[in-house]
C-alpha positions as CSV (number, residue, x, y, z in Angstrom):
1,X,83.3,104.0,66.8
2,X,81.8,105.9,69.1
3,X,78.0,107.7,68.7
4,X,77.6,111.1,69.4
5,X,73.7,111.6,70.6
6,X,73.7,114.9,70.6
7,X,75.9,118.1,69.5
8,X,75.5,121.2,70.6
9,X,77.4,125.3,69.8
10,X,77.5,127.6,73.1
11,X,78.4,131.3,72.8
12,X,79.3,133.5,75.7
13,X,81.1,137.0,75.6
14,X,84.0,136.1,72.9
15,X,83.8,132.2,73.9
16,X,82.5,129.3,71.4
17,X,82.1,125.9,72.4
18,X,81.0,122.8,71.1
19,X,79.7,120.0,73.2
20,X,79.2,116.2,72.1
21,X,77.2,114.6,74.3
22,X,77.6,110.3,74.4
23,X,76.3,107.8,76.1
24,X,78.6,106.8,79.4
25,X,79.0,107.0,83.2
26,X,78.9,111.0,83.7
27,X,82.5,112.0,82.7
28,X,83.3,115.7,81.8
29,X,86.3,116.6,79.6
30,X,86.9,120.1,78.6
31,X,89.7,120.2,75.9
32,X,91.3,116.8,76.7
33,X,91.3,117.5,80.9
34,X,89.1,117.0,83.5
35,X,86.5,119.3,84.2
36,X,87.8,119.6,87.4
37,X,90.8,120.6,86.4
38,X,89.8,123.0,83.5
39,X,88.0,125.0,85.5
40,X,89.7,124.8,89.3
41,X,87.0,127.5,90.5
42,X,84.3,125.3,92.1
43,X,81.6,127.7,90.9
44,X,82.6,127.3,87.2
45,X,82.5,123.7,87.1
46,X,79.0,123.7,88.9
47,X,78.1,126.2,86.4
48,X,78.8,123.5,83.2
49,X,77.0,120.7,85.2
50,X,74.2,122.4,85.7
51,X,72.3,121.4,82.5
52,X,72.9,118.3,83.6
53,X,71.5,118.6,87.0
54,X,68.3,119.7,86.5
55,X,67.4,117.2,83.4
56,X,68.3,114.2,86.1
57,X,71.2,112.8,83.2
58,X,74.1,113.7,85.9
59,X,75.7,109.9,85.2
60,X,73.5,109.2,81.9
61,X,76.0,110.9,79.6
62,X,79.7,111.8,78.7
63,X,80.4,114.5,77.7
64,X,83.4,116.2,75.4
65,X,83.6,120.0,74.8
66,X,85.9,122.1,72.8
67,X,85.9,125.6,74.3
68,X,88.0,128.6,72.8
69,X,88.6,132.7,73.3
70,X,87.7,134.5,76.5
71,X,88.1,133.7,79.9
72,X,86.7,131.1,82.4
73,X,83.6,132.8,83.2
74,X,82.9,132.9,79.4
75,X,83.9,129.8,78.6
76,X,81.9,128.0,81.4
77,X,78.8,129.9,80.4
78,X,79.5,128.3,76.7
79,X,79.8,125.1,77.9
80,X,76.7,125.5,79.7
81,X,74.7,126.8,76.5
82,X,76.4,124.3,74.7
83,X,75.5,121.3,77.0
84,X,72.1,122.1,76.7
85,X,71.8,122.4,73.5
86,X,73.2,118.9,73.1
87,X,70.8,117.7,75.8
88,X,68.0,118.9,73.8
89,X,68.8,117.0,70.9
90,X,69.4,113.8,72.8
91,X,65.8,114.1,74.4
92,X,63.4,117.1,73.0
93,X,61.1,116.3,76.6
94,X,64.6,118.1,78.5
95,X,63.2,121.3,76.0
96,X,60.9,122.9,79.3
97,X,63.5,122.3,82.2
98,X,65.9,124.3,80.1
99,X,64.1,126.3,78.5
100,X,62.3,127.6,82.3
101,X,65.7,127.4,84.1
102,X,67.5,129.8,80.9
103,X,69.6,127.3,79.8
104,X,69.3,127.4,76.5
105,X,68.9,131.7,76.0
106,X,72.1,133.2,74.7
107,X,73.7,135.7,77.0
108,X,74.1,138.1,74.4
109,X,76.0,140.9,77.3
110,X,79.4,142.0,75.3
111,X,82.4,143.9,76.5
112,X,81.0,147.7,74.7
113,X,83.7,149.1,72.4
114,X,86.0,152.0,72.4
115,X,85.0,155.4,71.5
116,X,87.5,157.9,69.5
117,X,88.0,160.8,71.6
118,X,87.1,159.0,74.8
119,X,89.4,157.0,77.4
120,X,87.3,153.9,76.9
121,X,84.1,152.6,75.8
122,X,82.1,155.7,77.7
123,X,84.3,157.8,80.3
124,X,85.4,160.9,78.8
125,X,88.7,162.8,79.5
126,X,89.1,165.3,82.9
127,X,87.1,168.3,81.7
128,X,89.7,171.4,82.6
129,X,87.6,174.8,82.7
130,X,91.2,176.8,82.9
């Protein structure tokens, strides 16, 4: 049985995530696969470790996520909510580092939606004077 130490939600755009955190060597898994090869863009698999980075738990913890909807910069930036979440319930002293870094504030920037009568959220159709 294993002990989950801390769970954490992470929302980004249209992506949810949830993140158990557990006590291991520093291994990653994003729905079942290596973070590596979840997210094959280096930048989004520095993004989800960063949590871990600046709390000094790089190869304290393991880690499971469940990520869903969006894309792969929304669902890194939910696994990174989610992770320090987690990371805050495991150890409430991790609260500042996160906290001072933005870890742990919601991105709350969403795709704006269509207008009727326009061509997308805010460009209009080609005015014709004639």
């Amino acid at each position: 049985m294993v002990k989950n130490l801390g769970i954490g939600t992470g929302r980004r755009k249209t992506s949810v995530a949830r993140v158990y955190v557990r006590s291991g060597s520093g291994k990653i898994s994003v729905n079942g696969k290596e973070l590596g090869d979840y997210f094959p863009q280096g930048e989004h698999s520095i993004m989800v470790r960063q949590p871990l980075m600046v709390t000094a738990s790089e190869n304290k913890f393991d880690v499971l996520i469940n990520v869903y909807g969006g894309g792969n910069n929304g669902q890194a930036g939910a696994c990174r909510h989610g992770l320090a979440r987690a990371l805050c319930q495991v150890d409430q002293t991790n609260y500042t580092s996160l906290r001072s870094n933005g870890y742990l504030t919601r991105d709350s920037r969403m795709v704006e939606r269509k207008k009727y009568g326009r061509r997308g959220a805010r460009r209009r159709f080609q005015f014709s004077k004639r």
